[in-house]
C-alpha positions in Angstrom: 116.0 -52.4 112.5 119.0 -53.8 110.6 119.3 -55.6 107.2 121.2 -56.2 104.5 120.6 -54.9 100.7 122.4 -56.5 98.6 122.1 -57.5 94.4 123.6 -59.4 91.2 124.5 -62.1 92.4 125.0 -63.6 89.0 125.1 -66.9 90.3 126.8 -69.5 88.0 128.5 -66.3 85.9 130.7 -68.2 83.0 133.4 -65.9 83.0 134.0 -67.0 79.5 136.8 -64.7 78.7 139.1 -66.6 81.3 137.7 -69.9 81.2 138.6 -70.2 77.1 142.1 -69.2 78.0 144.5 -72.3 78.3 147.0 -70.9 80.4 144.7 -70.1 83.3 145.5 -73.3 85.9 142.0 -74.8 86.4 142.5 -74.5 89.8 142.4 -70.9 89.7 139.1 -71.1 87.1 137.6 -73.1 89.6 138.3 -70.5 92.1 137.1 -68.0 90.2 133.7 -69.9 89.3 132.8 -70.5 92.9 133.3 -67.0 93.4 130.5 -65.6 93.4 128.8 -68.5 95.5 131.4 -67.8 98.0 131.0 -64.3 98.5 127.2 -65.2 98.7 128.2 -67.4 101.4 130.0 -64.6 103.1 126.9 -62.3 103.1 124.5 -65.4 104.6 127.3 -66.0 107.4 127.3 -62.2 108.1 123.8 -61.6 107.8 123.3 -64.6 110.6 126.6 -63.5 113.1 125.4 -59.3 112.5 121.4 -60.8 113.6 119.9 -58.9 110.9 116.0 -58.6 110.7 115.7 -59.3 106.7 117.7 -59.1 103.1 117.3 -57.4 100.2 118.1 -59.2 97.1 117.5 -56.6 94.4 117.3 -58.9 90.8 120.4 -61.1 89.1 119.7 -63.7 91.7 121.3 -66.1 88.8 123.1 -65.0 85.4 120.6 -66.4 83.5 116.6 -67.2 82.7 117.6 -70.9 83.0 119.1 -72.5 86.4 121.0 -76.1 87.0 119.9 -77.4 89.9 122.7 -77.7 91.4 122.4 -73.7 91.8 119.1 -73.5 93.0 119.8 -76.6 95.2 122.6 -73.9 96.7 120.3 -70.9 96.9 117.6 -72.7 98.6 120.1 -74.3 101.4 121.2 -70.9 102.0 117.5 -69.3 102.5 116.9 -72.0 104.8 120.5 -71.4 106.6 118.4 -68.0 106.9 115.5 -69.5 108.2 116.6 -71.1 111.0 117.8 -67.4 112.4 114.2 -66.2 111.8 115.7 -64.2 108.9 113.1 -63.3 106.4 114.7 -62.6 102.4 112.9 -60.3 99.8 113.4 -61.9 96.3 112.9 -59.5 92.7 114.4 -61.2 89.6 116.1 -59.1 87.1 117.0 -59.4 83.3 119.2 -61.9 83.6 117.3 -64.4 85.4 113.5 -62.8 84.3 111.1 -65.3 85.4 108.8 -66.9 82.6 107.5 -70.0 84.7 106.0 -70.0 88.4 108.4 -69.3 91.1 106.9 -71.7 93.9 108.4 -74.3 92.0 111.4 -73.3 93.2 110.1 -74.2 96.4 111.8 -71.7 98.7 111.2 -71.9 102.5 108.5 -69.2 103.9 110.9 -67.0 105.2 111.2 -66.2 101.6 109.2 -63.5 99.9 109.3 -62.9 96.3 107.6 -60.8 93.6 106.1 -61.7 90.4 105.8 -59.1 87.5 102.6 -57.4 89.0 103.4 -54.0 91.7 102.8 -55.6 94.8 103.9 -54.5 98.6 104.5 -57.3 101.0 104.9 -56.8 104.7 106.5 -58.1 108.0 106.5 -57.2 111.5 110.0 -57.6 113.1 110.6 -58.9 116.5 110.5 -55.6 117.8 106.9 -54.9 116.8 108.4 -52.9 114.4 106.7 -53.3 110.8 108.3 -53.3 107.2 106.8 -53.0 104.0 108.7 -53.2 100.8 107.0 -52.6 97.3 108.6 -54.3 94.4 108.2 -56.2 91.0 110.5 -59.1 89.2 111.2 -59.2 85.2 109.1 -61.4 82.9 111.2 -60.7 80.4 115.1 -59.9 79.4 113.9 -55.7 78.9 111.0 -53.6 80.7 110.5 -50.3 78.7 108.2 -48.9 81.2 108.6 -46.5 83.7 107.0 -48.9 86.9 108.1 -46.9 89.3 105.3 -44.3 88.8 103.3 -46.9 89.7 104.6 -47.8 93.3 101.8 -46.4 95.7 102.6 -43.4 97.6 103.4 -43.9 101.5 100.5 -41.9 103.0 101.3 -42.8 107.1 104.0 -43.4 109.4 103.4 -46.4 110.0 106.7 -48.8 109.8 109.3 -48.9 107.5 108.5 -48.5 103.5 111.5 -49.8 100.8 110.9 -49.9 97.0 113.4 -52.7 95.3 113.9 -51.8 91.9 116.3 -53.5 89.9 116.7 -50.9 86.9 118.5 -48.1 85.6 118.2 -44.0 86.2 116.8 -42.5 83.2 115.5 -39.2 83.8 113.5 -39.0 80.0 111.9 -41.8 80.8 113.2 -44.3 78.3 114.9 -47.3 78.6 115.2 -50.9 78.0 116.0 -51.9 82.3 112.6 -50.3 84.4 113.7 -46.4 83.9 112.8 -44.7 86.7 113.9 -40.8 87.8 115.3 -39.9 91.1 112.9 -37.8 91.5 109.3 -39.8 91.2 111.2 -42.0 93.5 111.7 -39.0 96.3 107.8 -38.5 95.5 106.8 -41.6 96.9 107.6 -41.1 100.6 109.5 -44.0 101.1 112.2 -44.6 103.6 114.9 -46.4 101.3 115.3 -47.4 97.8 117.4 -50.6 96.8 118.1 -50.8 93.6 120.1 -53.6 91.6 121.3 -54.2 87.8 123.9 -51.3 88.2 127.4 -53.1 89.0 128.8 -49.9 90.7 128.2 -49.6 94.2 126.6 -45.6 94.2 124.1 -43.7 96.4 122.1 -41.7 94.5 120.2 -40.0 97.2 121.0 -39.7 100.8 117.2 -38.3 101.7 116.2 -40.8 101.2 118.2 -43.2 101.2 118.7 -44.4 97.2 121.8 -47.0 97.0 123.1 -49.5 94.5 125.3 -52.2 96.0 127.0 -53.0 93.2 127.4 -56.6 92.3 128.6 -59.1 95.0 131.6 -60.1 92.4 133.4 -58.7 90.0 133.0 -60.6 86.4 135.8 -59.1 84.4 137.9 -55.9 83.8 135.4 -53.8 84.3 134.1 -54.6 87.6 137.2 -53.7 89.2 137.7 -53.1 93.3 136.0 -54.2 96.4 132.7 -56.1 95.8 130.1 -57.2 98.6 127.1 -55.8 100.0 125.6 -52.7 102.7 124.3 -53.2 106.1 121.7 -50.3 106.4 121.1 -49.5 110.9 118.0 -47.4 111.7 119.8 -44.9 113.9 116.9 -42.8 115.6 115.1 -42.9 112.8 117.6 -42.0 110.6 118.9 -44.9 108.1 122.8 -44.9 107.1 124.3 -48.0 105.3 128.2 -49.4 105.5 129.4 -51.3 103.3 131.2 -55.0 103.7 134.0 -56.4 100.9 133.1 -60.2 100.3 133.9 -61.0 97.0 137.2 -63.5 96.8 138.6 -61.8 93.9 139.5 -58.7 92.9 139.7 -57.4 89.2 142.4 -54.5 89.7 144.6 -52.8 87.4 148.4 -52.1 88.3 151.1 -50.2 86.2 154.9 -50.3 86.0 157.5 -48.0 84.6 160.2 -49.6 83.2 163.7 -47.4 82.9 166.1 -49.7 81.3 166.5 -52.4 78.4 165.4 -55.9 79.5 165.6 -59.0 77.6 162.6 -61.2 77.2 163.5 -63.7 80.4 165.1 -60.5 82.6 161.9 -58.2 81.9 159.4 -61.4 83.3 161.6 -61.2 86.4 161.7 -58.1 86.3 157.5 -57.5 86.2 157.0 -60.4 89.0 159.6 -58.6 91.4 157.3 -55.9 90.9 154.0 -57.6 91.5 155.1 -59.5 94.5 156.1 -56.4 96.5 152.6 -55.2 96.7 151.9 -58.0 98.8 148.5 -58.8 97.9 145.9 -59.9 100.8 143.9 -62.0 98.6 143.4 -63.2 95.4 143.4 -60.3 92.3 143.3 -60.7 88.6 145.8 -58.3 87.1 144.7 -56.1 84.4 149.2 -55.0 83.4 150.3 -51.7 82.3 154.0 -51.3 81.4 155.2 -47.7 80.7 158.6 -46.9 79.3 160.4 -45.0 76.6 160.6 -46.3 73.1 164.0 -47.1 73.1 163.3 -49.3 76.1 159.9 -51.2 75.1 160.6 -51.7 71.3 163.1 -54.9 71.5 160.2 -56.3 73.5 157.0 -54.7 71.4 156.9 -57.9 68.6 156.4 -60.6 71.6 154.2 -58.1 73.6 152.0 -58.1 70.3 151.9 -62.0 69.4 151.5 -62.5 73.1 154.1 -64.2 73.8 155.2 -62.3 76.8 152.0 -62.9 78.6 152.1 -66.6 78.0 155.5 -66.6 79.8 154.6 -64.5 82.1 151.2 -67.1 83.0 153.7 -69.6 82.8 155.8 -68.5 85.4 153.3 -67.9 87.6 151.2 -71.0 87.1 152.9 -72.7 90.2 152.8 -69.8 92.7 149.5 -67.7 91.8 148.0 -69.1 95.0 150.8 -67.5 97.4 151.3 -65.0 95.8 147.7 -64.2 95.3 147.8 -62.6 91.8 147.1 -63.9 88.4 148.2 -61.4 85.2 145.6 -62.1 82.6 146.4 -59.3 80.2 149.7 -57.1 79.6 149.7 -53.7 77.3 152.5 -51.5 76.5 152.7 -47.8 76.8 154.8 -45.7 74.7 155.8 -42.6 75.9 157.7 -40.7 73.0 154.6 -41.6 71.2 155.0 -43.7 67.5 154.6 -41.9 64.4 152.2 -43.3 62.1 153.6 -42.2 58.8 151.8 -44.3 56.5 148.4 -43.4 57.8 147.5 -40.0 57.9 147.5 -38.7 61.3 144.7 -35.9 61.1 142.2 -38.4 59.4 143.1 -40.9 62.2 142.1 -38.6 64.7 138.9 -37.4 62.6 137.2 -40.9 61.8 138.3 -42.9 65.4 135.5 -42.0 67.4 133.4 -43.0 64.0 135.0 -46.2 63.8 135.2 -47.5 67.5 131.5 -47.6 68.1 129.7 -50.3 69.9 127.4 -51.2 66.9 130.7 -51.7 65.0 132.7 -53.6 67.4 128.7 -55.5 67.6 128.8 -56.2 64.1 132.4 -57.5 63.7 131.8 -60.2 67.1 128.4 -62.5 65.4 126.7 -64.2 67.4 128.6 -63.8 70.2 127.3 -60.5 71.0 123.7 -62.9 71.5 125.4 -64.2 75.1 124.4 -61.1 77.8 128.0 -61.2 79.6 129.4 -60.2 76.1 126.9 -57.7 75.4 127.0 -55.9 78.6 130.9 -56.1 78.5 130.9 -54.8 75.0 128.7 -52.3 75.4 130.7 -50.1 77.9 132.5 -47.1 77.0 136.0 -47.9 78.9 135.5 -51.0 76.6 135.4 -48.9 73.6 137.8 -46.3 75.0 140.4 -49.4 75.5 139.8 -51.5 72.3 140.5 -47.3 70.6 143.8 -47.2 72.2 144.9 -50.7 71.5 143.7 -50.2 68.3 146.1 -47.0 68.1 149.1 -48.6 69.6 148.9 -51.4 67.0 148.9 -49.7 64.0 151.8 -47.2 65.3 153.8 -50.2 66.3 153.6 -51.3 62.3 154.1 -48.0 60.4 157.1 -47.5 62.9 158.5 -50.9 61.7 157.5 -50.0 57.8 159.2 -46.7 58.1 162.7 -48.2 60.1 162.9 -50.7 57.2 162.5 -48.2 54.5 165.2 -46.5 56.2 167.4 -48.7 56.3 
């Protein structure tokens, strides 16, 4: 037995962040848009070249309750690319694209099988004789509170194969707003593997059995940094193991650079695309920046890192060449390392009332409505967002009492 488990898909993502940004070549959005169809592509090629018996597809088919067509029209040629390789696909929606209306009128092929929001287990036998049974359930709605998990029936024979696809969150108290479940009801049931989606961090929670998350199949911003793609899981004398398979076309990564001399503004651009081009990148990466240097090095340049002026020149250089060079910098942030003074603002009460004033309900409060589209939630509400909004937040206000307290000087 050999299939592919894969999950968040997130088909027709907006990437709103880089779309609203006028410097970004619309080339490159366009790239970026179709990435996630692409790396989809890439796991429907593989899954037909590797002759796998069946795929998991563990919730965030789509990246929201409401589908163009044209998206659906896309996932429905690829299940019936699948098809005609006698591939069968396991379907649970998630809370992005919870389902409120019938699925069949999607009208996927039969080698499609799909959940609704009731516990069900659906089986196949492979050509081997071999058969599989996978328990699962699909979202009605953008939360489930409930533990469901406690509700999968326990695996009582030997007979075949038994997966529960769960697209939810680990949550040993038992509360949550994405299906909590605990590692340990799961282990209870008897099952053979677990595939789990809605986490965007590929992760195996348990190796007996075998209790993986994917990750998502592309990276949406910042925070979804690295490799992106999907696991093949082999039955190996009845053992299962999984390897995973990179698929997504672009990688969010983060580089740094130290800088150890004073640049102007036009010989420090140079000087960071030297840089980037000797890394010789493979394929396509957006560039999260970080440039480390002294104080007396990085303050001539501080005012146009602030305004951003230095990363619209930098975009600007690069607009012409991104595609052979295969990077894109879509956001630049200083380091300094003698650290600023902030003279004007108590530094003991800074440190005492950050962590109160960075909060997500805070940085919540101060975005609208905004914080009503999911992608902005989600983004939002992640701790290295906090942590990085914290430290910006830092280096800002240093950067001004330094100025203040150089003018009163002089």
């Amino acid at each position: 037995m050999k299939f592919i488990h894969t999950a968040d898909l997130h088909l027709d993502s907006p990437f709103e962040g880089l779309k609203n940004n006028q410097l970004t070549p619309n080339s490159l959005w366009q790239l970026i848009y179709k990435a996630p169809f692409d790396s989809f592509t890439r796991i429907v090629n593989d899954a037909i070249q590797m002759e796998v018996d069946f795929l998991l597809i563990a919730g965030d088919l789509f990246d929201s309750e409401n589908q163009t067509p044209k998206v659906i029209d896309f996932l429905i040629n690829k299940m019936n690319e699948l098809k005609k390789h006698d591939i069968y696909v396991f379907i649970n929606f998630g809370n992005h694209d919870y389902q409120t209306g019938d699925i069949k009128d999607y009208g996927f092929p039969d080698n499609v099988i799909y959940f609704d929001d009731e516990i069900s287990t659906k089986e196949i036998t492979l050509k081997t004789n071999e058969k599989v049974y996978v328990t699962s359930f699909s979202y009605t709605n953008r939360w489930i509170n409930d533990d469901l998990v406690k509700d999968f029936p326990i695996n009582e024979s030997r007979d075949g194969f038994h997966i529960g696809m769960v697209h939810g969150s680990i949550e040993e108290s038992g509360k949550g707003n994405y299906a909590p479940f605990s590692i340990y009801e799961m282990k209870e049931k008897n099952y053979d593997y677990w595939a789990l989606g809605h986490i965007h961090k590929r992760e195996t929670l348990s190796t007996k059995p075998l209790i993986n998350y994917p990750g998502n199949i592309q990276g949406r911003h910042k925070n979804e940094s690295g490799e992106k793609g999907y696991l093949l899981i082999n039955n190996d004398k009845d053992s299962l193991n999984s390897k995973f398979f990179n698929t997504a076309p672009i990688l969010w990564n983060k580089a740094s650079l130290n800088v150890n001399d004073k640049y102007e503004i036009n010989d420090f651009i140079e000087f960071v695309l030297k840089e980037m081009r000797s890394n010789d990148f493979k394929q396509m990466n957006l560039i999260d920046l970080k440039v480390v240097g002294m104080n007396e090095y990085l303050s001539e340049l501080s005012e146009s890192w602030i305004d951003g002026t230095l990363l619209a020149m930098l975009q600007s250089k690069l607009q012409d060449n991104y595609e052979q060079l295969n990077f894109w910098i879509y956001s630049l942030n200083f380091v300094m390392e003698d650290k600023l003074e902030i003279n004007d603002l108590d530094d003991e009460f800074w440190q005492e009332t950050k962590d109160e004033i960075f909060t997500f309900d805070n940085v919540k409060n101060l975005t609208n409505k905004l914080i009503y589209n999911q992608f902005i939630y989600d983004y939002l509400n992640n701790p290295e967002t906090i942590e990085e909004i914290k430290n910006e937040g830092e280096g800002l206000v240093s950067n001004y009492t330094k100025k203040g307290k150089d003018s009163d000087e002089n």
